[in-house]
C-alpha positions in Angstrom: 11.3 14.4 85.1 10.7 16.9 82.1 12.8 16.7 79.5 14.5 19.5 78.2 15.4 19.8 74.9 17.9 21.9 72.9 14.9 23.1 71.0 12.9 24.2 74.4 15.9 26.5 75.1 16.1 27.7 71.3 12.9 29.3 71.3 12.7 31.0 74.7 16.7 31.9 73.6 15.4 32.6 70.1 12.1 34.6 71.9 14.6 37.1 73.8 17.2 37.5 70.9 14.3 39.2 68.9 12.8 40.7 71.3 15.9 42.6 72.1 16.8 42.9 68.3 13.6 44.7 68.2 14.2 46.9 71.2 17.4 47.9 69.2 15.8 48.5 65.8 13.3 50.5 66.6 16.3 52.3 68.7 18.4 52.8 66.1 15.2 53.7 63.6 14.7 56.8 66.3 18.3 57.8 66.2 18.3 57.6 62.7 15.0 59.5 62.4 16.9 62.4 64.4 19.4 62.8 62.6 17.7 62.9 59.3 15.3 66.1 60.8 18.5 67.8 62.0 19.9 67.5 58.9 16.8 68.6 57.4 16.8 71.8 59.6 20.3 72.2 58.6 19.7 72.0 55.1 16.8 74.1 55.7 18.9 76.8 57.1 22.0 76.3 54.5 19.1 77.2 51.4 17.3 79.9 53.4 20.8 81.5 54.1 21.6 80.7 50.0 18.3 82.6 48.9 19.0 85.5 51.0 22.5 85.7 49.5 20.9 85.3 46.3 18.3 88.5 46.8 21.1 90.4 47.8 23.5 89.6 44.9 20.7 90.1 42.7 20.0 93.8 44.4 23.5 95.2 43.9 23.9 93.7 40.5 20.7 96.0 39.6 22.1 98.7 41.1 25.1 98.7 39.4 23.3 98.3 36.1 21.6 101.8 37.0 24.7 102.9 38.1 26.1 102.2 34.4 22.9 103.3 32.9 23.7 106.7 34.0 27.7 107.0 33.3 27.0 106.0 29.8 24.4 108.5 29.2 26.5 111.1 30.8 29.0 110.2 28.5 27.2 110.6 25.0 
């Protein structure tokens, strides 16, 4: 009769164990991968909504300075 040791059991235990640590890694490594992109295309979004804001702030502040512009000189 074969003998079975505690060592025979380790590595087909051991052999499993990995492999399903690995089936969970590279698991988790997906998730995490799509998270990071959607909080990439969120922070995409947040910056592209920013720069808008920024044009636009930028457009009335201009306009205002014409606006000044042209009470001052009435003024003199």
């Amino acid at each position: 009769m074969p003998k079975v040791g505690a060592s025979g059991a380790g590595a087909v235990g051991g052999a499993a164990s990995s492999a399903v640590n690995s089936g969970i890694a590279a698991g988790s490594e997906a998730a995490g991968n799509a998270e990071f992109q959607k909080q990439l295309a969120a922070l995409a979004a947040v910056s592209q909504e920013a720069a808008e804001k920024s044009v636009t702030e930028r457009i009335v502040s201009t306009e205002l300075q014409s606006v000044k512009k042209v009470a001052d000189e009435r003024v003199q």
